[in-house]
C-alpha positions in Angstrom: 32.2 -138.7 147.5 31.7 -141.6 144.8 27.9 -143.1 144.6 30.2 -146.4 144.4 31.2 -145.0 148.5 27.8 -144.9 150.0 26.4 -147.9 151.2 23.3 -149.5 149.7 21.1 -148.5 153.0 22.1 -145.2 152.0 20.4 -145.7 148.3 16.8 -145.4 147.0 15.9 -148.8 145.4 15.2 -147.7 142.1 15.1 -151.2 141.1 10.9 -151.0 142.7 10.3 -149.3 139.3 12.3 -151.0 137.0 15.1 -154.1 137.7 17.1 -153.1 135.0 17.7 -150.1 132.1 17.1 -153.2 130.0 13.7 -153.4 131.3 13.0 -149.9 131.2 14.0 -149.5 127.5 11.2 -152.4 127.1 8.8 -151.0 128.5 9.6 -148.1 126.6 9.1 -149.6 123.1 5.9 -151.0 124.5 4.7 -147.7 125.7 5.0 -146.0 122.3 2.9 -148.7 120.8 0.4 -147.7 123.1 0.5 -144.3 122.6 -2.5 -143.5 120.1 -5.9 -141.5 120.8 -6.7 -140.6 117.5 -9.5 -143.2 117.6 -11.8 -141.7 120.7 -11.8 -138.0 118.7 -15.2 -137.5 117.9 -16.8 -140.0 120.0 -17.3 -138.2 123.6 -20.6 -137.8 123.1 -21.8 -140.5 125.4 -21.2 -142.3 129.4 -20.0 -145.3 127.1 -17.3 -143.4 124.9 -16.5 -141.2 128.4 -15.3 -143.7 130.4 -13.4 -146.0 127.5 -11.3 -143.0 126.4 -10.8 -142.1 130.4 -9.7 -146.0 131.3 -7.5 -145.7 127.9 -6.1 -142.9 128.8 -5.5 -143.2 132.7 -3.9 -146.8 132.0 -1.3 -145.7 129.6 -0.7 -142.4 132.1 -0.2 -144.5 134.9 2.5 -146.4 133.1 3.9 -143.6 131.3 4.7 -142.1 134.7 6.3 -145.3 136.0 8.3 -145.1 132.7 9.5 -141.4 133.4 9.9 -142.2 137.1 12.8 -144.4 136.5 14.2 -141.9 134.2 14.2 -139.2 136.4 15.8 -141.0 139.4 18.5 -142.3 137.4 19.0 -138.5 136.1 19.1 -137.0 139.1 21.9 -139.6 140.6 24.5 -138.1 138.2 23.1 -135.5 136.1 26.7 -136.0 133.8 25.1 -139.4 132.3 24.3 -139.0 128.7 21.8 -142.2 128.8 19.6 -141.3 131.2 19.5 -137.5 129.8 18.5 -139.2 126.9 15.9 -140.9 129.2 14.3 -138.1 129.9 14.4 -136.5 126.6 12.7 -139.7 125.0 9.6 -139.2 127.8 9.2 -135.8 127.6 9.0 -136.6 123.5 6.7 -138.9 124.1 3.9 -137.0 126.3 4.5 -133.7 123.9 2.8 -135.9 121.2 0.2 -137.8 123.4 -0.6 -134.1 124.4 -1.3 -132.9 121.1 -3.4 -136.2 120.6 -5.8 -135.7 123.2 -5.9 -132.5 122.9 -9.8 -132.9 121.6 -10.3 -134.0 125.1 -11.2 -130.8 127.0 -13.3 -129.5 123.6 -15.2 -132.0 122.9 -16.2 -132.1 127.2 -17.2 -128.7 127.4 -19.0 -128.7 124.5 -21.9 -130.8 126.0 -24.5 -129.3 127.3 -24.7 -128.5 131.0 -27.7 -131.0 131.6 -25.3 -134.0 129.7 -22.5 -133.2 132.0 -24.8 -132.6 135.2 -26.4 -136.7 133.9 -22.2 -138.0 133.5 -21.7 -136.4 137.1 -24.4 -138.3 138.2 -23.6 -141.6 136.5 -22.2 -144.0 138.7 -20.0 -145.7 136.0 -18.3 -142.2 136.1 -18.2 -141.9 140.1 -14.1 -141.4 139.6 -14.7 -138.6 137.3 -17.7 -136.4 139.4 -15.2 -133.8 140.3 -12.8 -133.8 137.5 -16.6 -133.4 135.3 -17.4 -130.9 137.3 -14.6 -128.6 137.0 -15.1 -129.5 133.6 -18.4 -128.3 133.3 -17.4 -124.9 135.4 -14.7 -124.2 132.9 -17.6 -124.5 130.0 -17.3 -120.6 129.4 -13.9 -120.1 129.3 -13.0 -122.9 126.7 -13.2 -122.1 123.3 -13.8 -124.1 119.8 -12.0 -127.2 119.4 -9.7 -125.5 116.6 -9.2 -122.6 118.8 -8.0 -124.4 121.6 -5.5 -126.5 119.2 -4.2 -122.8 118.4 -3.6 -122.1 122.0 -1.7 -125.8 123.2 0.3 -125.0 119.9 0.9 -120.9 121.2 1.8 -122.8 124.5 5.2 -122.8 123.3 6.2 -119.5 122.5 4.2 -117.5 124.9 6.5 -119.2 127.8 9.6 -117.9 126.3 9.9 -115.0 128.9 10.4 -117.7 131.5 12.8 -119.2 129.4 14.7 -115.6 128.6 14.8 -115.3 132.5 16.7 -118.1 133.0 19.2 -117.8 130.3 19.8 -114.2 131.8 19.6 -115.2 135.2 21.8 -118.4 135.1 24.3 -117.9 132.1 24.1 -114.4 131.0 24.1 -112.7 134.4 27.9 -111.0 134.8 28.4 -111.8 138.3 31.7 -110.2 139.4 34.8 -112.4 141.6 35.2 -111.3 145.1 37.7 -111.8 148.2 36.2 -114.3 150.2 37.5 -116.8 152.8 41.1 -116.3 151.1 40.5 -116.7 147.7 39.1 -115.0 144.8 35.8 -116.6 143.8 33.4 -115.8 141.2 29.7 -114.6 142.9 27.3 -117.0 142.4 23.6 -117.9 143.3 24.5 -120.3 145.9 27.2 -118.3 147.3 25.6 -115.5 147.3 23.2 -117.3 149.7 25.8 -118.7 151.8 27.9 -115.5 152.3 23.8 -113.7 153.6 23.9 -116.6 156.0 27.4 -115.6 157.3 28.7 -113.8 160.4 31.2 -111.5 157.9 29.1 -108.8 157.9 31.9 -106.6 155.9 31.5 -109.6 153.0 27.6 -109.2 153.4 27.6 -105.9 152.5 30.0 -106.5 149.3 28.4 -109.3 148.1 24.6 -107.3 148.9 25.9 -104.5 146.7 28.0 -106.6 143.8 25.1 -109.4 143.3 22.2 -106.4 142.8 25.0 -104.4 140.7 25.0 -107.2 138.3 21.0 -107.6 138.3 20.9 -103.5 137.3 23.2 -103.9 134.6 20.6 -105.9 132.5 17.5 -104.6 134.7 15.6 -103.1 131.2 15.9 -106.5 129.7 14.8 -108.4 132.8 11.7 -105.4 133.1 10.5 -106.3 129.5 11.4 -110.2 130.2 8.9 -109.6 132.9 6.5 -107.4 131.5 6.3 -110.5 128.3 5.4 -113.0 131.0 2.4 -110.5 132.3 1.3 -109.9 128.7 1.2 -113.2 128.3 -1.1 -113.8 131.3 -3.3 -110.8 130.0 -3.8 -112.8 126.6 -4.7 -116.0 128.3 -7.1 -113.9 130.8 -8.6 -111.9 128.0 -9.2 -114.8 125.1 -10.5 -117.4 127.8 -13.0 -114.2 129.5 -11.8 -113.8 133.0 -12.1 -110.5 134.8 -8.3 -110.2 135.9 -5.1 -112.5 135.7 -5.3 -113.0 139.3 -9.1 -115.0 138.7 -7.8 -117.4 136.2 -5.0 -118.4 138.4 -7.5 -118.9 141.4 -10.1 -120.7 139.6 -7.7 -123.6 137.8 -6.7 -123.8 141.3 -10.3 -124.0 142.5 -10.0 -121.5 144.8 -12.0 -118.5 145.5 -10.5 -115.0 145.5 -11.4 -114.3 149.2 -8.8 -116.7 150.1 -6.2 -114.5 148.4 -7.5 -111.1 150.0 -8.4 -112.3 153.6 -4.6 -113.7 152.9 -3.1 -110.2 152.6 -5.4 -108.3 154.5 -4.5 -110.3 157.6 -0.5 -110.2 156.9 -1.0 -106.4 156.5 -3.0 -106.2 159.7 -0.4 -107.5 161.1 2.8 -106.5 159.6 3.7 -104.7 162.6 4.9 -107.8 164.3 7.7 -108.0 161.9 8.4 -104.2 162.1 9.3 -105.7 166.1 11.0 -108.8 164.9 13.3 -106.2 162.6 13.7 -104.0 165.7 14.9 -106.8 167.8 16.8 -107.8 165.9 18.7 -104.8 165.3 19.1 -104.6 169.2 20.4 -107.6 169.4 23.0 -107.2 166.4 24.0 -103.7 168.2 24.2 -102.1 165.1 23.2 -98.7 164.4 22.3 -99.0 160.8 20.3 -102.4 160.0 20.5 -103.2 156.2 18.5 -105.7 154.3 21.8 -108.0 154.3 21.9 -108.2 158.2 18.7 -109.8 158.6 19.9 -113.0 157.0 22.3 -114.8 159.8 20.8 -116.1 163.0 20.9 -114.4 165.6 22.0 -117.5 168.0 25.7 -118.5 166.3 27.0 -122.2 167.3 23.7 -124.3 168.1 23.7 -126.5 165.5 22.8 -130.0 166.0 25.2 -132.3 164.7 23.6 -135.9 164.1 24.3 -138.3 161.8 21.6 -139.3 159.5 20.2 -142.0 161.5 20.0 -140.0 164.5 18.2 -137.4 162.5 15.9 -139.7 161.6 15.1 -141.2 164.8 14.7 -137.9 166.0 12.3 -136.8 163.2 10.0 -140.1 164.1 10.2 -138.9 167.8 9.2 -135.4 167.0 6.0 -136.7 165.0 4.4 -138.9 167.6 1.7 -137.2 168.1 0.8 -138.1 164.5 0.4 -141.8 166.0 1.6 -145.6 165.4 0.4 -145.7 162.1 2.0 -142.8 160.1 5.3 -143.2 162.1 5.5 -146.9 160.8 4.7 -145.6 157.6 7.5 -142.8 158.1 10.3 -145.5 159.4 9.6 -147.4 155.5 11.1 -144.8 154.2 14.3 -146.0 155.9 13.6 -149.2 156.0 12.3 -149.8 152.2 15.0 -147.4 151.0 12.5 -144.7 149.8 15.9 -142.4 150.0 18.9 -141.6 148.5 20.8 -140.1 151.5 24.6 -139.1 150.8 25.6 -136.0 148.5 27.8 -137.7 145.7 29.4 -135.9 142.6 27.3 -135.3 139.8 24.2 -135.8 142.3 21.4 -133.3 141.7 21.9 -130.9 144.5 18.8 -130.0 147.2 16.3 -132.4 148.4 12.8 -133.2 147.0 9.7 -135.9 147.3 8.2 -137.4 143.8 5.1 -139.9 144.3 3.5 -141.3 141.1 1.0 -143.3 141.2 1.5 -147.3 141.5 4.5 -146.7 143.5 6.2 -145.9 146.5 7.2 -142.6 146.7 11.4 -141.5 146.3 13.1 -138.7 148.4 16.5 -137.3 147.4 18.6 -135.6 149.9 22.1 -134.5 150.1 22.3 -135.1 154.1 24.5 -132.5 156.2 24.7 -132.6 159.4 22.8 -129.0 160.7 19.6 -128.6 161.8 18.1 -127.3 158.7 18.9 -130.5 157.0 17.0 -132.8 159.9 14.1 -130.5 159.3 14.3 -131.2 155.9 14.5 -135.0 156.3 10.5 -134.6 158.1 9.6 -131.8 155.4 10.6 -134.3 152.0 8.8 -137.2 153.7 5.8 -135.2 154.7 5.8 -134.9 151.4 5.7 -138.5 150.8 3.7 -139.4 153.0 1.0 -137.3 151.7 1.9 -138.5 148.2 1.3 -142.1 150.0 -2.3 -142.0 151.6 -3.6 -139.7 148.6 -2.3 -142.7 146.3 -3.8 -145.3 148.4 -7.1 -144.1 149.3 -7.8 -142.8 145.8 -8.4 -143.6 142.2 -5.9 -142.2 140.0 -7.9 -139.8 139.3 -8.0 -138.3 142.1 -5.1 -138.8 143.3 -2.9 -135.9 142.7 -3.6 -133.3 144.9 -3.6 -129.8 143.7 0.0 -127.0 144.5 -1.9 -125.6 147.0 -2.0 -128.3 149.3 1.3 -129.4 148.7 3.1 -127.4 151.2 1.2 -128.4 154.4 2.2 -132.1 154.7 5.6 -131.2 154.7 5.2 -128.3 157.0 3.0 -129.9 159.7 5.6 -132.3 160.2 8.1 -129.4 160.8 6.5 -127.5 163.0 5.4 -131.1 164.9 9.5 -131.1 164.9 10.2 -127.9 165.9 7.2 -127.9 168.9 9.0 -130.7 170.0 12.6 -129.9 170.1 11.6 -126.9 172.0 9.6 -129.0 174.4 12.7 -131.6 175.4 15.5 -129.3 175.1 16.9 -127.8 178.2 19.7 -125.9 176.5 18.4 -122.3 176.6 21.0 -121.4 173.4 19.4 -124.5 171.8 16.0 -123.3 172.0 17.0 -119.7 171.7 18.5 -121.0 168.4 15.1 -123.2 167.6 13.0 -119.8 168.4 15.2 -118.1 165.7 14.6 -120.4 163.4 10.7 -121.0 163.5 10.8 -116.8 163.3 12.7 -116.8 160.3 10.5 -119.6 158.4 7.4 -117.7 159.5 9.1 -114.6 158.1 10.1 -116.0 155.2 7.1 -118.5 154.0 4.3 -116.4 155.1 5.0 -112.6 155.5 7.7 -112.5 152.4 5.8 -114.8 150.3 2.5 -112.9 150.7 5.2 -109.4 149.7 5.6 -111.4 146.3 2.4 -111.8 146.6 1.4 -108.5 146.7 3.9 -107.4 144.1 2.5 -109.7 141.4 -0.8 -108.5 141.8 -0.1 -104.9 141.8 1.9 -105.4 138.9 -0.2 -107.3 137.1 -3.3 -105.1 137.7 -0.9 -102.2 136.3 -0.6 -103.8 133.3 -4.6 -104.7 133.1 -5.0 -100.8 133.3 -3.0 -100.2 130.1 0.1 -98.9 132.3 3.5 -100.7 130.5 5.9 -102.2 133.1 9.1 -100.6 133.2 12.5 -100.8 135.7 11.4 -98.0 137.2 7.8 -98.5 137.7 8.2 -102.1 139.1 11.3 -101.4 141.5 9.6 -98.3 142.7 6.5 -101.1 143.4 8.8 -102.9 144.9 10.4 -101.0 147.3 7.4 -99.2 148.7 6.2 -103.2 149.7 9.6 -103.7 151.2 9.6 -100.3 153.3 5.6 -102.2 153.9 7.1 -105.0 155.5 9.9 -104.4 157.0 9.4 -101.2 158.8 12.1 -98.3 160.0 14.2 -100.7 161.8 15.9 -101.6 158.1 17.8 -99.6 156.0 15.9 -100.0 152.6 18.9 -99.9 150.4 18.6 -99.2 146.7 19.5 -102.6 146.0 16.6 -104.1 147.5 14.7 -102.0 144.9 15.5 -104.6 142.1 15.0 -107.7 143.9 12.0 -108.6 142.1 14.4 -108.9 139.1 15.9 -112.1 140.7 12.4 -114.1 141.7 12.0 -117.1 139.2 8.7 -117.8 141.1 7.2 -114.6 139.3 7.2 -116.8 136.2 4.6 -119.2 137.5 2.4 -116.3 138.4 0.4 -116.4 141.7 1.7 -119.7 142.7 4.1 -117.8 145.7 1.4 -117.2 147.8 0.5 -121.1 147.9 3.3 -120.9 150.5 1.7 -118.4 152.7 -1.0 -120.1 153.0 0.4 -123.7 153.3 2.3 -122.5 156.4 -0.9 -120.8 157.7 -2.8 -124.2 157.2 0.0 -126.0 158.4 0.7 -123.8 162.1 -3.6 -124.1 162.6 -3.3 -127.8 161.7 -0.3 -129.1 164.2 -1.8 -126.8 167.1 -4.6 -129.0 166.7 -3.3 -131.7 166.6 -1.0 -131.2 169.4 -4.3 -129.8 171.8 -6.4 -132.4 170.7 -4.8 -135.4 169.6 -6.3 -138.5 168.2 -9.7 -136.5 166.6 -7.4 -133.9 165.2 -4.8 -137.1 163.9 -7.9 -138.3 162.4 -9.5 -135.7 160.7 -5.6 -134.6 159.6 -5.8 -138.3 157.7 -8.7 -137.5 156.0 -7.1 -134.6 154.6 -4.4 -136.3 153.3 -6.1 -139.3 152.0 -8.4 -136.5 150.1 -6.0 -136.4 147.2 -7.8 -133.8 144.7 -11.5 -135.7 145.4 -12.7 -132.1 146.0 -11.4 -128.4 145.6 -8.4 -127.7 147.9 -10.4 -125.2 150.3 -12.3 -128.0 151.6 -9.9 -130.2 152.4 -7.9 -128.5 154.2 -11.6 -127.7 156.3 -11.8 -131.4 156.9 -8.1 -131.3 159.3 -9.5 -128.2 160.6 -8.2 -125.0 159.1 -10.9 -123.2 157.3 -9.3 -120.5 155.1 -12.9 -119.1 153.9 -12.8 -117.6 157.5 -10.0 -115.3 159.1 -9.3 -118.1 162.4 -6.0 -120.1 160.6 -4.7 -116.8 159.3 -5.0 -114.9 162.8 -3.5 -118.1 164.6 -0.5 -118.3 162.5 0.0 -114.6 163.2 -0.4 -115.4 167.1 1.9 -117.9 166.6 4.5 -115.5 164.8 3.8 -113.1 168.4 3.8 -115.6 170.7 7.3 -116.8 169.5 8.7 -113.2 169.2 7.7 -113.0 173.0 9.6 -116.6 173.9 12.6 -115.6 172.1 12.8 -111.8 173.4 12.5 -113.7 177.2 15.7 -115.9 176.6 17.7 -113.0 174.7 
């Protein structure tokens, strides 16, 4: 389909940023006149100087972002347009050099003495700054001289060129072979390789299974040392900034304590056994003999999809998240309304479905709407999104506004399982809800037990590395497969392919961040049961979590809507949850 072919309803209103690229390249010229710091280095000495350089600066970030916004939205409607690529390029320019401008900023902070920065907290000029001041002052012994930190932005650079070597291997240089499939000869690729998993051809399952991790050993050295760079690199950082392991830096620019990381994998090992059942079920189920790791892919109820239009999606989605009251479901419908989202897929479109809120401004969700079920989920997950992105926006100063990765999963995913809950409440089609059952098994499976297996693996590996042990093929698919045979018990077949599948996980390139989805489903399963048993005090408290924007660390936030992670209660729910549903589904099958 044409963009030209979707009707306007069916558009995000890009013109709320900017009415025009006229206007935008205005606005650019205007912004680069703006751009210059040079003048506050030196001078953040005092309350006065603070909060001058901090208005400066959040007033020209607040416009930059407007000014990349547009940009981006006018990318991502046809990525094949040279202007807007060009856009893009002229922003991301732009904030490289403001970056290396302020770049005195965090130096010349931590440099003052704790009793100055404990007096700035306590100013009440700087009362939008008491949290970001004191993370600053917590971060006092791990920054360095202000010429040693200029050394490390400019390192930046080259020490995340294993990322950058992954994805040149993994999306241009990765010889994926052509198979037979559906009557044609196509060339393997990511996305079909995920489409043929999902598939009832189990024959084509196995071929693609064993010609996509054939591929992936051919070049599995290279994508070992590609790897083993990216840990070396987080070494360095851990080392010349004086943490104790790679895994406590990541925490603490998270502001997260460690605990929540173990109690985390202690509890998903506790009860790993659960999906050691699921596996065995399934395998009954599938009749099979032998269950490899590419039957546990498909769902296990064929021919239940929901077929609505997007409309009726969305009406749905508003009726599933009721219980989240008047309010949030008018500010829900304004995403229809106000044309928060560009709907239809179109050629050149960027494919998949995301929510960007900056600050000033509405928030945008693109979709590329199919009619299944997984795509009316996603309609509630991308505006959960928003809607977080909304109240943190509204309720607090810039900031404070942008709430830290590891909330950022449990908007959406309250509103799913708000969804799901309900679906499974009003349906009274057993291969409907069967089908529903399936498909909250496989997202608990997949976002808490598998993330908290990458997890596991990055740790391990990292703390080989710590030890002075190199990281090799061998080494890390032998770590990898004992976690697989972990988690997924003697049900599967652990084929040797599975061995390498580490090799394929661009996530391990943002180290640590995979188990932020764990944990947002944990808080997210604790926070809808709430809700759901307690209504309106549970809606409230829910609000104040997501009007909390970053105003404190992310631990106690998520306390405020009622899932402490500093004790074991959300992770043991969302594991009762996980057996509870096993039990529903093994009734009906």
């Amino acid at each position: 389909m044409q963009r030209s072919e979707v009707q306007e309803q069916n558009k995000w209103k890009v013109s709320d940023v900017f009415e025009s690229d006229e206007a935008w390249e205005k606005a650019f010229r205007a912004l680069e006149g703006k751009a210059d710091f040079a003048k506050y280095r030196g001078t953040l000495n005092t309350a006065e100087n603070i909060l001058a350089y901090f208005k400066a600066s959040e007033t020209f970030t607040v416009e930059a972002m407007r000014v990349y916004l547009y940009a981006f939205l006018k990318h991502d409607e046809d990525v094949r347009v040279t202007k807007y690529n060009s856009y893009l390029g002229k922003m991301m320019s732009l904030f490289t050099k403001v970056g290396a401008e302020t770049a005195f900023e965090t130096p010349e902070l931590t440099a003052l003495p704790e009793e100055t920065l404990d007096s700035l907290i306590a100013d009440p000029r700087l009362k939008n700054y008491d949290y970001m001041l004191s993370r600053v002052k917590a971060s006092k012994k791990h920054t360095l001289s202000e010429k040693e930190e200029i050394i490390l932005a400019q390192a930046g650079e080259p020490l995340a060129v294993a990322g950058d070597v992954f994805e040149m291997l993994d999306n241009a240089e990765l010889d994926l072979p052509e198979m037979e499939y559906e009557g044609k000869k196509v060339r393997l690729s990511h996305g079909l390789y995920s489409v043929i998993m999902n598939s009832y051809n189990r024959s084509k399952r196995a071929e693609a299974f064993k010609l996509y991790y054939a591929a992936y050993k051919k070049i599995l050295r290279t994508l070992a040392t590609t790897y083993y760079g990216n840990v070396k690199t987080d070494i360095f950082y851990k080392t010349v900034r004086g943490y104790e392991s790679c895994l406590d830096k990541a925490l603490f620019e998270e502001d997260v304590s460690p605990d929540v990381y173990r109690r985390l994998v202690d509890c998903v090992t506790e009860n790993v056994p659960l999906l050691h059942e699921y596996m065995a079920l399934r395998k009954e189920l599938l009749g099979y003999d032998e269950m490899h790791m590419y039957d546990i892919y498909p769902s296990l109820v064929p021919d239940a999809e929901l077929k609505l239009t997007f409309d009726e999606a969305f009406d749905l989605c508003l009726k599933g998240l009721a219980p989240l009251g008047k309010e949030y479901l008018e500010l829900f419908a304004k995403g229809r309304s106000e044309r928060w989202i560009d709907v239809e897929e179109t050629e050149g479109k960027r494919n998949g479905a995301y929510s960007i809120g900056i600050y000033g401004n509405h928030p945008f969700v693109l979709l590329n709407y199919q009619k299944t079920v997984h795509d009316i989920f996603t309609i509630a997950h991308e505006m959960g999104h928003s809607l977080h992105s909304y109240y943190s926006n509204t309720f607090q100063p810039y900031v404070k506004s942008d709430y830290k990765i590891f909330v950022a999963e449990v908007a959406s995913t309250v509103n799913e399982v708000l969804l799901l809950k309900y679906l499974l409440k009003t349906t009274e089609d057993d291969h409907l809800k069967r089908y529903l059952l399936n498909y909250y098994l496989d997202m608990i499976r997949t976002t808490l037990f598998r993330q908290t297996q990458f997890a596991e693996f990055e740790e391990k590996a990292h703390a080989l590395a710590e030890s002075g042990e190199p990281l090799n093929d061998d080494n890390l698919s032998a770590l990898y497969l004992e976690l697989n045979r972990k988690y997924y018990g003697d049900a599967v077949v652990h084929d040797e392919e599975i061995a390498f599948e580490w090799a394929r996980i661009p996530h391990f390139y943002r180290s640590f961040y995979v188990y932020k989805y764990a944990t947002g489903i944990t808080s997210a399963i604790c926070i809808a049961n709430r809700i759901l048993a307690e209504g309106e005090r549970a809606v409230e408290d829910y609000k104040k979590f997501l009007k909390g924007g970053c105003s404190t660390d992310p631990v106690s936030l998520l306390k405020l809507a009622g899932a402490d992670l500093t004790t074991e209660a959300p992770f043991k729910a969302a594991m009762e949850e996980f057996r509870s549903t096993l039990e529903q589904f093994r009734k009906l099958s």
